[in-house]
C-alpha positions in Angstrom: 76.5 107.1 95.0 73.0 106.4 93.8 73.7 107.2 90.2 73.1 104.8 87.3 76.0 104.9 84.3 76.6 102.7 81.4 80.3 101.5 81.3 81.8 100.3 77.8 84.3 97.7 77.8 86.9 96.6 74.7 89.8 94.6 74.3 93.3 97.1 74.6 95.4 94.9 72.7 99.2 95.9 74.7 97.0 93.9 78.0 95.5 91.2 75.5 98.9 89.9 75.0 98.7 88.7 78.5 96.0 86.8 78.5 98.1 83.4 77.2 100.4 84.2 80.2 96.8 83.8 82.6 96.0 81.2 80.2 98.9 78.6 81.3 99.4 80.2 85.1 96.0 79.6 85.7 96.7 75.7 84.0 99.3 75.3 86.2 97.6 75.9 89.4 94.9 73.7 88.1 97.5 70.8 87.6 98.5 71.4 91.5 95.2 70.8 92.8 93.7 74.3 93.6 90.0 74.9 92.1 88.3 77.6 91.3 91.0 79.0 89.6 89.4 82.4 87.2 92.4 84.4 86.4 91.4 87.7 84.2 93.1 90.7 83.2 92.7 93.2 85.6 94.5 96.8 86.9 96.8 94.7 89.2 97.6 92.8 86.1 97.8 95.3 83.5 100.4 97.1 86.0 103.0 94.9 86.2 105.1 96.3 83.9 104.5 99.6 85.2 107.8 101.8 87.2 106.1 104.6 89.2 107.9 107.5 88.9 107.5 111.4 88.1 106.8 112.3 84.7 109.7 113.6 83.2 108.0 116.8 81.8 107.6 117.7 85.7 109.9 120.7 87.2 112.8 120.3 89.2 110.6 121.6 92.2 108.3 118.1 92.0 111.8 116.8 91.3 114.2 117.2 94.4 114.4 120.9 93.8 117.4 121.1 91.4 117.9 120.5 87.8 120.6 118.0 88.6 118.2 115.8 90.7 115.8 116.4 87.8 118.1 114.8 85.1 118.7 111.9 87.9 115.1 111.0 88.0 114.7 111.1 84.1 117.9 109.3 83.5 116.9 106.8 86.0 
């Protein structure tokens, strides 16, 4: 709290490719009558395509404890 910083932002091209996507959703809501429509990309956005899941370079111990429920969570 209370402390100043300067924060760069630049485009990261793998979340750029969805803003056409924001583009013609946020058209869309337009054409059904809702205003004030700003859609951006955001964390939320960007984490769409995201599966949350242990790494697989994690130990069986993080992993269910064996190395068979290891190789379950990686082939998963």
């Amino acid at each position: 709290a209370n402390i100043d910083m300067e924060i760069f932002r630049g485009p990261i091209g793998y979340y750029e490719q969805f803003v056409p996507a924001l583009a013609k959703f946020e058209q869309y809501l337009t054409g059904k009558g809702i205003t004030g429509v700003n859609l951006v990309i955001g964390e939320d956005v960007c984490q769409l395509d995201m599966v949350a899941c242990a790494s697989p370079h994690w130990t069986d111990k993080f992993l269910g404890g064996t190395a068979a429920s290891e190789k379950t969570v990686i082939n998963n």
